[in-house]
MIZA-607599 format. One record per residue (C-alpha): x, y, z; residue in one letter. Coordinates in Angstrom, 1 decimal. Layout:
<atoms>
- X, Y, Z, a
...
</atoms>
This chain:
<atoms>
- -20.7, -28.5, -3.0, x
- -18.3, -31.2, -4.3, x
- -15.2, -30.6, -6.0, x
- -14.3, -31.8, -9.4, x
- -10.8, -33.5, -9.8, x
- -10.8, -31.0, -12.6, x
- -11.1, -27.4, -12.8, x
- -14.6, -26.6, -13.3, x
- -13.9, -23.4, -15.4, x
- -11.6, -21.3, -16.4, x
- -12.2, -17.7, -17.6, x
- -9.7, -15.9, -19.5, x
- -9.8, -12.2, -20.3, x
- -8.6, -10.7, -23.2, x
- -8.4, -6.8, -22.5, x
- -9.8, -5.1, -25.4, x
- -10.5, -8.2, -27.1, x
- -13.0, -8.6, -30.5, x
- -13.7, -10.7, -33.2, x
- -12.7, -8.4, -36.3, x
- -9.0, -8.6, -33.8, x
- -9.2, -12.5, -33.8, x
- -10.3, -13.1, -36.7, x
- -7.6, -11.6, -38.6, x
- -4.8, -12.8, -36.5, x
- -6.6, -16.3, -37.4, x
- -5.9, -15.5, -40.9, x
- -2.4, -15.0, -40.1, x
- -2.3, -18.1, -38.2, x
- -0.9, -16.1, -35.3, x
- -3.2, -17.6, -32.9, x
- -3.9, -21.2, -33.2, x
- -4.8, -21.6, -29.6, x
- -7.4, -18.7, -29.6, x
- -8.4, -20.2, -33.0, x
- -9.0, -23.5, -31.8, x
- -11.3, -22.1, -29.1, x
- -13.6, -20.1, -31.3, x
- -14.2, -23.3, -33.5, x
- -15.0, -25.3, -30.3, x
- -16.8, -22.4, -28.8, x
- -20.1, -20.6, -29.1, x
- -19.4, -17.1, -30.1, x
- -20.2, -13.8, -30.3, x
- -19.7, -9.8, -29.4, x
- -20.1, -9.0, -26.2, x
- -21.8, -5.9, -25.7, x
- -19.8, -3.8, -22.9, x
- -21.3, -1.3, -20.8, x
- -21.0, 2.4, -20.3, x
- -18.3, 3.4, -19.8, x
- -16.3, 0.8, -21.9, x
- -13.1, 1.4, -20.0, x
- -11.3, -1.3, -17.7, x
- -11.5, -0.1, -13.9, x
- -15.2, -0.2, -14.7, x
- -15.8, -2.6, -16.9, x
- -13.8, -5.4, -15.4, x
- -16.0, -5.2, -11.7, x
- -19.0, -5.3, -14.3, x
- -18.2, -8.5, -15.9, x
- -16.9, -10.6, -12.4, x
- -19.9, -8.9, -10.6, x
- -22.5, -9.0, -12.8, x
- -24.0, -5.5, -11.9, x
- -23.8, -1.8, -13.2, x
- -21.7, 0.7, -12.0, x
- -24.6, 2.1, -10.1, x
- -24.3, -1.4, -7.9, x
- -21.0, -1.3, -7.5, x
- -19.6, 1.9, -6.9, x
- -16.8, 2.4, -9.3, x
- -17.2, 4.7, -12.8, x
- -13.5, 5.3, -13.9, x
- -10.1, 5.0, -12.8, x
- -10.8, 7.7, -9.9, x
- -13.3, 8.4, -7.5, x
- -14.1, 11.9, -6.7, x
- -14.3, 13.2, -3.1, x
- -15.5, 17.0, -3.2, x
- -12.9, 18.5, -5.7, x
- -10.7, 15.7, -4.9, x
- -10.1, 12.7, -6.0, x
- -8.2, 9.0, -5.4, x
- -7.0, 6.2, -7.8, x
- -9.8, 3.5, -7.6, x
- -9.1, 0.1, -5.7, x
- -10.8, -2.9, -5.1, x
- -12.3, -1.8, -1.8, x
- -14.2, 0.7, -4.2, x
- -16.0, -1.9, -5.7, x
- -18.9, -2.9, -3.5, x
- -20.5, -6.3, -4.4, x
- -19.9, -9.8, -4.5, x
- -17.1, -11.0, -7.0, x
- -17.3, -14.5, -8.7, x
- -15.0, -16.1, -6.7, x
- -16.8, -14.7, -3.2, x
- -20.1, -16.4, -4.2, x
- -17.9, -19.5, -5.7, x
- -16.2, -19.2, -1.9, x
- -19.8, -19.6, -0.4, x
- -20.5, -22.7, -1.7, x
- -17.4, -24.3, -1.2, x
- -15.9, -23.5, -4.6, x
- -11.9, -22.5, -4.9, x
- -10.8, -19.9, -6.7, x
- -7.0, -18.8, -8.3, x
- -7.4, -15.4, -10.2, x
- -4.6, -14.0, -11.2, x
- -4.2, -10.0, -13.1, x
- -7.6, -9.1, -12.8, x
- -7.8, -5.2, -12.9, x
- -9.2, -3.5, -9.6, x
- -8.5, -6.8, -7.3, x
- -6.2, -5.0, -4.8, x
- -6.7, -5.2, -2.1, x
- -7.3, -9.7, -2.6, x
- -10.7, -11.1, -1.0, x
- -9.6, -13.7, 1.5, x
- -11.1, -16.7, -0.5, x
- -10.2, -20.4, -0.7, x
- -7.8, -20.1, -2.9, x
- -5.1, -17.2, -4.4, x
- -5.1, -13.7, -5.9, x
- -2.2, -12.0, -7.4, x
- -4.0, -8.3, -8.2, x
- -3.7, -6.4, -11.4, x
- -4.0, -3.3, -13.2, x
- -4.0, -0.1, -10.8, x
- -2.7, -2.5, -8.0, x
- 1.1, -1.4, -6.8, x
- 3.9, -3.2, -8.1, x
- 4.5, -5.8, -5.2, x
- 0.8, -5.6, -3.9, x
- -0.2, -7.9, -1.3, x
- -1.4, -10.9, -2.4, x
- -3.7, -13.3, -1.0, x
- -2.6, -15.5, 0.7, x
- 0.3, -13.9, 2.4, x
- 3.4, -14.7, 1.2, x
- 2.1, -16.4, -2.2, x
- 3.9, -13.3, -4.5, x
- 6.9, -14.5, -3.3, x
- 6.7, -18.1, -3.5, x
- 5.2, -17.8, -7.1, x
- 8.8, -15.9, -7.8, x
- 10.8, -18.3, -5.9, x
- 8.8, -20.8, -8.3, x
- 8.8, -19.0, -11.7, x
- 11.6, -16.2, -11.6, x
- 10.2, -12.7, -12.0, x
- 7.0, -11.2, -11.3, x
- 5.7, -7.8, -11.9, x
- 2.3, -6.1, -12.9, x
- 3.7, -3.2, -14.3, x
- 6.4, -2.7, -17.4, x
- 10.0, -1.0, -16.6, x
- 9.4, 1.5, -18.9, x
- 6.9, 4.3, -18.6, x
- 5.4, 5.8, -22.1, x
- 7.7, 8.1, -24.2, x
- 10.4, 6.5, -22.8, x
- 13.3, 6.6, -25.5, x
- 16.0, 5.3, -23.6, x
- 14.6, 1.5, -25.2, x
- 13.8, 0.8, -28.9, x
- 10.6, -0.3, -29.6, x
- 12.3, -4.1, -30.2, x
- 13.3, -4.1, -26.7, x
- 9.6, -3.0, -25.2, x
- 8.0, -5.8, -27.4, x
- 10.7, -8.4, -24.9, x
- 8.9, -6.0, -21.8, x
- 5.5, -6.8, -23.2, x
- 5.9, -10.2, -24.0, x
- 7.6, -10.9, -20.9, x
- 4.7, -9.8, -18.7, x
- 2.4, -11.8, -20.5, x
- 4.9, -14.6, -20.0, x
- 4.3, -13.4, -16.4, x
- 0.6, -14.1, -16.1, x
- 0.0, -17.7, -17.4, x
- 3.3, -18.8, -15.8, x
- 2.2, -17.8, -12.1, x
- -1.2, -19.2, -13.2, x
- 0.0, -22.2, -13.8, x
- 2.3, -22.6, -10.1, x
- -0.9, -21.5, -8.9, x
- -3.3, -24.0, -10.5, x
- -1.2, -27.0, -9.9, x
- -0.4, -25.6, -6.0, x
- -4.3, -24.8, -5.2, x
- -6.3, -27.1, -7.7, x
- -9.0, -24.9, -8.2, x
- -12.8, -25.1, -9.2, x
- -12.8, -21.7, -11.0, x
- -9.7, -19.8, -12.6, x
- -9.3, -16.3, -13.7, x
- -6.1, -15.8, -15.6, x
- -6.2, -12.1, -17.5, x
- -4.0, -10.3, -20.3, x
- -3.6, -6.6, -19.7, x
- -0.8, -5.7, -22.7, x
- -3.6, -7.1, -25.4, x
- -5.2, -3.5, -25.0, x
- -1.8, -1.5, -24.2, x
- -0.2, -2.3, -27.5, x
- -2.7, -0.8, -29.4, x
- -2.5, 2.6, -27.0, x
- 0.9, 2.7, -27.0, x
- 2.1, 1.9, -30.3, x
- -1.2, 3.5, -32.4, x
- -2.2, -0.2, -33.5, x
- 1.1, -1.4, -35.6, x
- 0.0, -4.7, -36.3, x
- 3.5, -6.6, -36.2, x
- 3.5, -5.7, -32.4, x
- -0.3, -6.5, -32.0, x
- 0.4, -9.8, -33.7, x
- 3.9, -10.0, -31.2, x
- 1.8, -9.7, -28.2, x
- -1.3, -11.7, -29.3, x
- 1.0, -14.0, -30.3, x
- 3.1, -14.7, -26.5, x
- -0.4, -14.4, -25.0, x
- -2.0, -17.3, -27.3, x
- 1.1, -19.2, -26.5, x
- 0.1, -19.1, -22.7, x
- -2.9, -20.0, -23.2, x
- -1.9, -23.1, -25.4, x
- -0.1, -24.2, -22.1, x
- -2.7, -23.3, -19.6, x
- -5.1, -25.4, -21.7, x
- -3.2, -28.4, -21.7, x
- -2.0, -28.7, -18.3, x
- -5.4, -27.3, -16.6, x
- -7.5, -29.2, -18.8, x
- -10.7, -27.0, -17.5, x
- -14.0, -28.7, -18.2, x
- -15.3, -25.4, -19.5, x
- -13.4, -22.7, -20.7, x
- -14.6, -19.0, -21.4, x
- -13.1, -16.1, -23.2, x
- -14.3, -12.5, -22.8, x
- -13.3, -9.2, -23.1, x
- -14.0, -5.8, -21.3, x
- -14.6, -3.9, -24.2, x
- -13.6, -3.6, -28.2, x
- -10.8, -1.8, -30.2, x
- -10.5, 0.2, -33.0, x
- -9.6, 3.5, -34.6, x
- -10.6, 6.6, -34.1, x
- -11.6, 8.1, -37.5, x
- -12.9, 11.7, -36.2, x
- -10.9, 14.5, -33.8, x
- -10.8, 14.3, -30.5, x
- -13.7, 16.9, -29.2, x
- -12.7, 19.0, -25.9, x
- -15.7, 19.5, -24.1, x
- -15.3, 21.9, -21.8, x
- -14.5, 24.3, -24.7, x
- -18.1, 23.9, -25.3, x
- -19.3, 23.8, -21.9, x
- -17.4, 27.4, -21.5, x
- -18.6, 29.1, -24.3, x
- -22.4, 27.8, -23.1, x
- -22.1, 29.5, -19.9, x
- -21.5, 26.5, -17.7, x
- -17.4, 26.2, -17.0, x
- -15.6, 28.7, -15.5, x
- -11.5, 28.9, -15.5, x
- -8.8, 29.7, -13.5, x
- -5.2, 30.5, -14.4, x
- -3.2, 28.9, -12.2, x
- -5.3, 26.9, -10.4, x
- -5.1, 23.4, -9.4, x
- -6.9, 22.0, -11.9, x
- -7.9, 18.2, -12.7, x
- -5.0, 16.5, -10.3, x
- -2.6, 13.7, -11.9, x
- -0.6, 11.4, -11.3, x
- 2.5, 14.1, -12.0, x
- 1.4, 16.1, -9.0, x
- 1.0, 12.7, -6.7, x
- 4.4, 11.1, -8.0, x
- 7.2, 12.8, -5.0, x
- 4.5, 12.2, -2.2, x
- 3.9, 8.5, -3.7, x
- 7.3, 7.3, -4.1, x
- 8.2, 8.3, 0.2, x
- 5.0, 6.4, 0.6, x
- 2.9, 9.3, 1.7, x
- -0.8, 9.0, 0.7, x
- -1.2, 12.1, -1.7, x
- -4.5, 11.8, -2.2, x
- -4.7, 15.7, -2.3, x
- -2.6, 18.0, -3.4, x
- -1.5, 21.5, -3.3, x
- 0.7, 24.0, -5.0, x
- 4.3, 24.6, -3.9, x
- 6.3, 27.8, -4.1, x
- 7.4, 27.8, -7.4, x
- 3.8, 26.2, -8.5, x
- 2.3, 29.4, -6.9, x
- 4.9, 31.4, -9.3, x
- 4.2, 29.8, -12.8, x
- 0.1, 30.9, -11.4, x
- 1.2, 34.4, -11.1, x
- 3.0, 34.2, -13.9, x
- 0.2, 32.9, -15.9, x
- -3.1, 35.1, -14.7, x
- -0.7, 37.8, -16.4, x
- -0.5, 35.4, -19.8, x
- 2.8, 34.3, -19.5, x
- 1.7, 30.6, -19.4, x
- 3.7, 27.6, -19.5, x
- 2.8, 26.7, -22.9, x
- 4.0, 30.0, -23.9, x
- 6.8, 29.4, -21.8, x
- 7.7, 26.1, -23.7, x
- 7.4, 27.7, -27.1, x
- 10.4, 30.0, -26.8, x
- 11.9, 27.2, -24.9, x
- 11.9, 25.1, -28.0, x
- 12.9, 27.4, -30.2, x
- 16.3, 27.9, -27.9, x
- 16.1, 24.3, -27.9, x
- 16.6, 23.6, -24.5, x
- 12.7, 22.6, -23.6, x
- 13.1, 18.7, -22.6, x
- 16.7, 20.0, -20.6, x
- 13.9, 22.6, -18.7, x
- 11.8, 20.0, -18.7, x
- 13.6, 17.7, -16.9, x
- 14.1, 20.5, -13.8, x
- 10.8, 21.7, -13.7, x
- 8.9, 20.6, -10.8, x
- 6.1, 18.3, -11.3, x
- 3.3, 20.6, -10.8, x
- 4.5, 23.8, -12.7, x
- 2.9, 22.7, -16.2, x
- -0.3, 22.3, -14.5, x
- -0.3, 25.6, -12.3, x
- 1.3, 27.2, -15.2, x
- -1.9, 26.6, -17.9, x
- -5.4, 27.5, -17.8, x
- -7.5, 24.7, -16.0, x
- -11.7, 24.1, -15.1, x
- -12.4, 26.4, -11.5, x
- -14.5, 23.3, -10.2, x
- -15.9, 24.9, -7.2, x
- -17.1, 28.1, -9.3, x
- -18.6, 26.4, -12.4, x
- -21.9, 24.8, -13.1, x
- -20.9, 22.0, -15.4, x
- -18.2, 20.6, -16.6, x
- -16.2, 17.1, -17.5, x
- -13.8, 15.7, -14.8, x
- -12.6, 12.9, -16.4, x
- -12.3, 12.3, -19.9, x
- -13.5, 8.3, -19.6, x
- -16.1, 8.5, -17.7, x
- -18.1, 10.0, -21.0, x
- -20.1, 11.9, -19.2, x
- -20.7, 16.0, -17.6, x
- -21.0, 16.3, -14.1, x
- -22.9, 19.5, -12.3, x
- -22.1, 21.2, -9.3, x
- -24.6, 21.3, -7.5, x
- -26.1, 22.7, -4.1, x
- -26.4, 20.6, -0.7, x
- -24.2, 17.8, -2.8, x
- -20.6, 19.2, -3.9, x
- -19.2, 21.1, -1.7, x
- -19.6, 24.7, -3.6, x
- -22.7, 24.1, -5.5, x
- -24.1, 26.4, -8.2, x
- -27.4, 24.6, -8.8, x
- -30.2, 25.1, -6.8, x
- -31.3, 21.5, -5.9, x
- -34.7, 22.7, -7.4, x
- -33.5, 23.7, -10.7, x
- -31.8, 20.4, -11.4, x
- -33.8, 18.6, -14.0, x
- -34.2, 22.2, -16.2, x
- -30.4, 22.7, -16.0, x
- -29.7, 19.7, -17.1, x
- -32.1, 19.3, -19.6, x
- -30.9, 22.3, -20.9, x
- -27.3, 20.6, -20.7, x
- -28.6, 17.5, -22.8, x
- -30.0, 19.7, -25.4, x
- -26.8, 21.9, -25.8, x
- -24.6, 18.6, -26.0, x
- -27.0, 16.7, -28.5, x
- -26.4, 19.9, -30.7, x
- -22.9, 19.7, -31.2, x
- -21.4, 18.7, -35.0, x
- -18.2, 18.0, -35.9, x
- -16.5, 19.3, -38.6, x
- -18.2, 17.5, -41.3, x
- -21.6, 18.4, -40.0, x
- -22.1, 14.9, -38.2, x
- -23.6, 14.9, -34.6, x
- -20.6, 14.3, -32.4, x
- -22.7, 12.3, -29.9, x
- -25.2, 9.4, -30.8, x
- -26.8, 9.8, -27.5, x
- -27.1, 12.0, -24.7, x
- -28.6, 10.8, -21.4, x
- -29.2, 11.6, -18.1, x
- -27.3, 9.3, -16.1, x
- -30.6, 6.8, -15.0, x
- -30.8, 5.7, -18.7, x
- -27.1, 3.8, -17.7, x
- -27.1, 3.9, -13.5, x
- -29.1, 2.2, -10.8, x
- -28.4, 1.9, -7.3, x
- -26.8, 2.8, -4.4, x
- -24.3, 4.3, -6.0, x
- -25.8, 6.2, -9.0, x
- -25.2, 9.7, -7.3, x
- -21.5, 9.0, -7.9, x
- -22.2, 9.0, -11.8, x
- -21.9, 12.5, -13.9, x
- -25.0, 13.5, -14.2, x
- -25.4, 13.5, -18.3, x
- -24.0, 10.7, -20.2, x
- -22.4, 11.2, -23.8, x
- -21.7, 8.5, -26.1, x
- -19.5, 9.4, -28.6, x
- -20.8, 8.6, -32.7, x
- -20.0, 4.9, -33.1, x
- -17.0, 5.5, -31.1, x
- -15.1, 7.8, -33.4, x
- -14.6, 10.8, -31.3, x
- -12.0, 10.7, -28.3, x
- -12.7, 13.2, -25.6, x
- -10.7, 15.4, -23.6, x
- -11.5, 17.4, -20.7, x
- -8.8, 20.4, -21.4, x
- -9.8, 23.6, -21.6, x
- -9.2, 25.1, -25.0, x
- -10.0, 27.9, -27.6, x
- -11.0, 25.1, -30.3, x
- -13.6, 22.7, -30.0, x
- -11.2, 19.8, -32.3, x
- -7.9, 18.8, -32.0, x
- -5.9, 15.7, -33.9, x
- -7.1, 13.0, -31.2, x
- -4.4, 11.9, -28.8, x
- -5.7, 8.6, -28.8, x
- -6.0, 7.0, -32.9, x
- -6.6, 3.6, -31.3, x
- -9.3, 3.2, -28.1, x
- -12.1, 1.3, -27.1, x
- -14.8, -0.3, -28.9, x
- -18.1, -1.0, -27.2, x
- -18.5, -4.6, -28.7, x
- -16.0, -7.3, -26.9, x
- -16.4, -10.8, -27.6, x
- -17.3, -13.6, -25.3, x
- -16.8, -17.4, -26.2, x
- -17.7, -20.5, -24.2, x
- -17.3, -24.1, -24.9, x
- -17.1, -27.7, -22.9, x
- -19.2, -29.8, -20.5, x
- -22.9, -28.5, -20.0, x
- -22.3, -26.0, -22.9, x
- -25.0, -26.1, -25.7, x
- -22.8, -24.7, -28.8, x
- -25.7, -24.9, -31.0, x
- -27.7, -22.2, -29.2, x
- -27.5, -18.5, -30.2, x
- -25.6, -15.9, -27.4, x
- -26.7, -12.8, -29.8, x
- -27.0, -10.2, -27.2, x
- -25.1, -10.9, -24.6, x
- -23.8, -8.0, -21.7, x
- -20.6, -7.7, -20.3, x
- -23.2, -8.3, -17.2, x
- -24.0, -11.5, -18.4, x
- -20.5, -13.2, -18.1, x
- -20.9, -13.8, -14.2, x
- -24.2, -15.4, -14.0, x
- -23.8, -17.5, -16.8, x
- -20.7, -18.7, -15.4, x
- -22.2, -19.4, -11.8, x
- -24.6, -21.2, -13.8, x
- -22.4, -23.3, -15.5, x
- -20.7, -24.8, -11.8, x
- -24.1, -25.2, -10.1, x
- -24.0, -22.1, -8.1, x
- -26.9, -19.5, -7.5, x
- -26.5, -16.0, -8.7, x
- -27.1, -13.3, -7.0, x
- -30.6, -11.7, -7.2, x
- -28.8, -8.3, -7.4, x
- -27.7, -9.0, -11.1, x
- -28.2, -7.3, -13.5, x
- -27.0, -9.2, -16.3, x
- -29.1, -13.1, -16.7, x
- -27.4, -16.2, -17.3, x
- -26.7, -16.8, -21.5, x
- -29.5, -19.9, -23.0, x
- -26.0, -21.5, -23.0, x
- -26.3, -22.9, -20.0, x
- -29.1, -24.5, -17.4, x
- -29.8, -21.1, -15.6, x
- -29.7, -21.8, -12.0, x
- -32.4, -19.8, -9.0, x
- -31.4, -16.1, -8.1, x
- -30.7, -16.0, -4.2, x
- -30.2, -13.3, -2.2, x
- -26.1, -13.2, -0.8, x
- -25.0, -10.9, 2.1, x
- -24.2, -8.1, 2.0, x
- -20.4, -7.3, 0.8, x
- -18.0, -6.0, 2.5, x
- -15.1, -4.6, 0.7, x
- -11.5, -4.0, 1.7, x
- -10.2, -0.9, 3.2, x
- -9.5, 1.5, 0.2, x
- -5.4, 1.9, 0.8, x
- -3.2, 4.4, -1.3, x
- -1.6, 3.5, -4.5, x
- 2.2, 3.6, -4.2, x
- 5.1, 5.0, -6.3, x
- 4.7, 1.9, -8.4, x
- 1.9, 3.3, -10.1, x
- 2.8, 6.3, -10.8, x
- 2.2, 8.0, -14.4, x
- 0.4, 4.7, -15.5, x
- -3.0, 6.7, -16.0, x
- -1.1, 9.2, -18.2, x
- 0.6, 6.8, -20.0, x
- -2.3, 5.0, -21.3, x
- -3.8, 8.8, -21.8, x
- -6.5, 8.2, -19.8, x
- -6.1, 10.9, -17.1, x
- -4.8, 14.5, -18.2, x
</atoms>
């Protein structure tokens, strides 16, 4: 296929991106870029899938297939009772820019989540999200020619969550340094590869609002360095077609957080263990990661063994931190204590002896232990569909404190999954009420808590498109997260892949469905010290 002297089309991503977001840093005038684009665009919410979080949502949109195609649910995959940080090799089907590759097309994509390891494509890729800090990059060498070019590159902030040791004026410089970051090393890359298709994506638009519970002076700060870099990507690009879409929504969580397991205890279904090794984190992985040991297991040391005994005799290590506190020496203790004391040291889910439970807290969903497929299985492979309709039916019951159902729907997991990868699903999907309860997976004596998490994800994104070929006047109401890929194939000319599920938007002329080889993804490789604690800090593992 022919190149254009120009780049055919640009994508940005917005992380957590949505119109009621835009539209009122519009009215600020904070965003005259971004503004500018919706008035030149057509536009609407994007409707994101389940789960609306970014390690799955992300291979959604630049694959254009459900997690059930691709392979990845969450930010971890589960082995057994195990588990390991999701990668790029995870994802198992053909990215935008390895179709684009097939017909000739170039890519640059730079900050993507869940790109690490790179594709070897015409082109460059400088990973994102859940990538180490100095990932390799594609093509070799590239990182460090884009920092001989620019000055600094890094994925992740200095800082890790909690940290006091900066005020909250110097984090805002972090922040809007790294989205400096992103369209600078776009822009090297743009002009040094003259692409046909550019992916250029803005993590910190989502992490302000986790981080800093949604203060809108540093949502407007961080909005406001992004729009500015995409101002200057704009004019020096000049893309004949520019989109704009999100993963997912944000907004504020209005109800309490609901710990499910609680429930899932008193029903029968999860069984605990003082001591045990529980839900692992990056905490226990951290010593192992940073001498560049893989630590994808991990098991407890001598003094972890102690705070168990200790605590199958109730002296726990929340009790423990009580009396510490009132001595006032807990964060001094604190700062000693070996990593995996405070989870040895509390009471945690026995995986291998229960019958239900939730692993991860954002995958919304329960998983069941079952025979002939986890290693320890309590469910007779026969008695599967009756247990967990019998699971469905206790979840859909559940109120919340006002007496509203704490769920507007519970599902098995075909109503969300297909493929060759369903199995790796939980097996019962719950979608919080309009998105108002956060969930944890901690065991606990009470079914609410204040929710950890008074800002999170929205299920409605947004998705904007405008320039050549682009018929503004039509209507995108509707539109998937799994429709961003195919209508963007569509756009440059290029077949999409019969395998998609999402269709190409009335936007554009739709283009034939073809069938593409098979993909074959990169060696999953450990995540490194670099990551470490990131999953925490967002509050997305436990």
């Amino acid at each position: 296929m022919a190149r254009s002297d120009r780049m055919g089309a640009l994508l940005i991503g917005i992380d957590a991106g949505c119109l009621s977001v835009f539209d009122r840093l519009a009215e600020e005038g904070v965003v005259p870029n971004l503004s500018a684009l919706v008035d030149a665009s057509v536009a609407a919410p994007l409707r994101s899938q389940i789960p609306p979080w970014t390690p799955s949502a992300w291979p959604s949109m630049y694959t254009g297939v459900n997690p059930g195609k691709h392979g990845v649910f969450g930010f971890t995959g589960f082995d057994g009772y195990d588990f390991h940080v999701v990668t790029g090799g995870d994802v198992r089907a053909h990215r935008l820019w390895t179709m684009l590759d097939r017909h000739g097309l170039s890519s640059v994509v730079v900050n993507v989540p869940v790109t690490h390891p790179p594709d070897e494509i015409d082109g460059a890729i400088i990973p994102g999200f859940l990538a180490p800090e100095d990932p390799p990059c594609h093509p070799d060498g590239i990182l460090e020619e884009v920092r001989d070019a620019i000055g600094e590159y890094r994925i992740y902030p200095r800082y890790t969550r909690g940290d006091d040791s900066l005020s909250d004026a110097e984090k805002m410089e972090e922040y809007c340094s790294l989205v400096d970051m992103r369209g600078e090393a776009f822009r090297y890359l743009a002009g040094r590869f003259d692409p046909d298709f550019g992916f250029l994506e803005f993590q910190k638009t989502d992490t302000v609002f986790h981080e800093f519970d949604g203060e809108w002076e540093k949502v407007k700060r961080v909005y406001g360095a992004a729009d500015e870099q995409i101002g200057r990507v704009l004019e020096e690009c000049d893309p004949e077609r520019v989109f704009v879409a999100s993963d997912h929504g944000i907004g504020r969580y209005e109800k309490p957080e609901f710990r499910v397991n609680a429930l899932l205890e008193d029903a029968g279904y999860v069984e605990t263990t003082m001591g045990g090794k529980g839900m692992p984190t990056w905490n226990l992985m951290r010593e192992d990661l940073r001498e560049g040991k893989q630590a994808e297991e991990w098991e407890p040391g001598a003094v972890e063994r102690l705070a168990a005994r200790l605590a199958s005799v109730g002296l726990t290590t929340r009790r423990v931190g009580l009396v510490l506190e009132r001595l006032g020496i807990a964060d001094r203790t604190r700062q000693y204590a070996p990593n995996g004391v405070v989870k040895t040291g509390n009471e945690q889910v026995d995986f291998p002896n229960s019958t239900a439970y939730m692993r991860a807290r954002t995958e919304l969903g329960v998983r069941m232990n079952v025979e002939g497929r986890d290693p320890a299985g309590k469910v007779p492979a026969d008695e599967y569909d009756d247990v967990r309709a019998d699971l469905v039916r206790e979840l859909e019951s559940v109120t919340d404190p006002d007496g509203e159902p704490v769920f507007e729907e519970v599902a098995p997991r075909e109503r969300y999954f297909h493929g060759p990868y369903a199995d790796r699903a939980v097996d019962v999907v719950t979608i919080p009420n309009d998105f108002q309860h956060f969930l944890s997976a901690q065991p606990s004596e009470e079914y609410f808590a204040e929710t950890t998490e008074p800002w999170n994800h929205k299920i409605d994104g947004v998705f904007l498109a405008s320039g050549d070929g682009i018929d503004t006047s039509r209507s995108i109401e509707g539109a998937h997260l799994f429709d961003v890929a195919p209508t963007i194939l569509s756009a440059l000319g290029v077949p999409r892949n019969d395998r998609m599920d999402g269709r190409p938007l009335p936007i554009v002329e739709a283009t034939d469905a073809r069938s593409y080889p098979e993909y074959a993804p990169a060696v999953r490789e450990a995540i490194d010290a670099s990551v470490e604690g990131r999953l925490e800090d967002l509050g997305y593992v436990e």
